[in-house]
C-alpha positions in Angstrom: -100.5 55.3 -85.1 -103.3 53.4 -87.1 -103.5 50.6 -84.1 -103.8 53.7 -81.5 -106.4 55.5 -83.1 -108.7 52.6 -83.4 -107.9 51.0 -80.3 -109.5 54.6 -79.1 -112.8 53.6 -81.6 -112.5 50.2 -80.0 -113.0 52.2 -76.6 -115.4 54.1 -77.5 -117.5 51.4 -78.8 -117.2 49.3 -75.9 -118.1 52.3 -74.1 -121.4 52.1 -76.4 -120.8 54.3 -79.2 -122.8 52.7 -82.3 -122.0 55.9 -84.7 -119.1 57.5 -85.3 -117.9 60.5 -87.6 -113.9 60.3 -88.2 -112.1 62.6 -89.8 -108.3 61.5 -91.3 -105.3 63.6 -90.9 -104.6 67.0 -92.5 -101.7 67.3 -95.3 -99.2 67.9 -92.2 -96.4 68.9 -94.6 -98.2 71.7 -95.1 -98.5 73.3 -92.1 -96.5 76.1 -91.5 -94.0 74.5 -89.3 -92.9 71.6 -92.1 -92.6 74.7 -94.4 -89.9 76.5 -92.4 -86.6 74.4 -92.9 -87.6 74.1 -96.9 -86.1 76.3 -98.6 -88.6 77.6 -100.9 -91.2 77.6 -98.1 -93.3 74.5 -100.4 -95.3 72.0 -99.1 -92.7 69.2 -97.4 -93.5 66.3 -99.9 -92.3 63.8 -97.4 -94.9 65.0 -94.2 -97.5 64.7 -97.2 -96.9 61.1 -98.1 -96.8 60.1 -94.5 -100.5 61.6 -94.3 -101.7 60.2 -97.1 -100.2 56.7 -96.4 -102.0 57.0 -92.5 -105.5 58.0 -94.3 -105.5 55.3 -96.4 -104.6 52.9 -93.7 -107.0 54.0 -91.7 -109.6 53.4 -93.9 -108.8 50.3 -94.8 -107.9 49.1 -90.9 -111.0 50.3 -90.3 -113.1 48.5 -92.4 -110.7 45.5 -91.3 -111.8 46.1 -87.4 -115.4 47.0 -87.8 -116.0 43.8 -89.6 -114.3 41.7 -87.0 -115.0 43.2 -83.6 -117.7 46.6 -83.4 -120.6 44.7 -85.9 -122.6 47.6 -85.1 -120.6 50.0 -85.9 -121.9 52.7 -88.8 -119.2 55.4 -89.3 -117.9 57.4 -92.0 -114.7 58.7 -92.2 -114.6 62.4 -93.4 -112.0 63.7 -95.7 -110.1 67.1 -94.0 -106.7 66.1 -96.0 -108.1 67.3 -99.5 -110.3 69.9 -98.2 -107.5 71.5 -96.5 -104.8 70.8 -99.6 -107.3 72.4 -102.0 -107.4 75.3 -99.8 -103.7 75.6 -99.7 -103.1 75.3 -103.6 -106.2 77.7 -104.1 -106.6 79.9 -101.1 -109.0 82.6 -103.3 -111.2 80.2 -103.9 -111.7 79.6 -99.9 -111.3 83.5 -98.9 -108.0 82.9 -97.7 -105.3 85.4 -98.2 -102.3 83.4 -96.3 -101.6 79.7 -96.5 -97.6 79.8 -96.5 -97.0 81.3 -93.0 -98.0 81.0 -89.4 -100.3 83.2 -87.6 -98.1 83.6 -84.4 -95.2 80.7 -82.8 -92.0 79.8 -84.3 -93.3 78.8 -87.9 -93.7 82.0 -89.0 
């Protein structure tokens, strides 16, 4: 999935894009839909771990390809896993009343 996702930057700068904001992935075992077959309706640990593991290749791949193909390249990649996580665990503190359940779908 790493590979995909900068072959797409690898487009984009061969398409002449020179800067670049990227934002990782989400905690995906979070969102309501891997809550539903857990029990206790927690975080899935498991869809977490995946998302971490992609974010912190990606940054790394990243850095790997900018170096040795898009020397022009200035990006940063933004952090939406944390921000959203925090959120989650402390939904007061963002003005959120409802973290746990979906708004409308099957996950609710």
């Amino acid at each position: 999935m790493v590979a995909t996702y900068i072959k797409h930057i690898k487009t984009l700068y061969n398409l002449g894009a020179r800067r670049l904001g990227i934002l990782d992935v989400l905690p995906l075992g979070c969102l309501p839909i891997s809550r539903v077959p857990i029990e206790s309706g927690s975080c899935s640990g498991t869809d977490n771990w995946q998302a971490r593991l992609f974010n912190r290749l990606l940054r790394r791949e990243m850095t790997a390809a900018a170096t040795a193909s898009m020397p022009d390249l200035v990006y940063s990649i933004g952090s939406i896993y944390y921000t959203f996580y925090d959120m989650i665990k402390n939904p007061s503190s963002a003005g959120v009343r409802e973290v746990a359940r979906a708004c409308c779908g099957d996950a609710s």
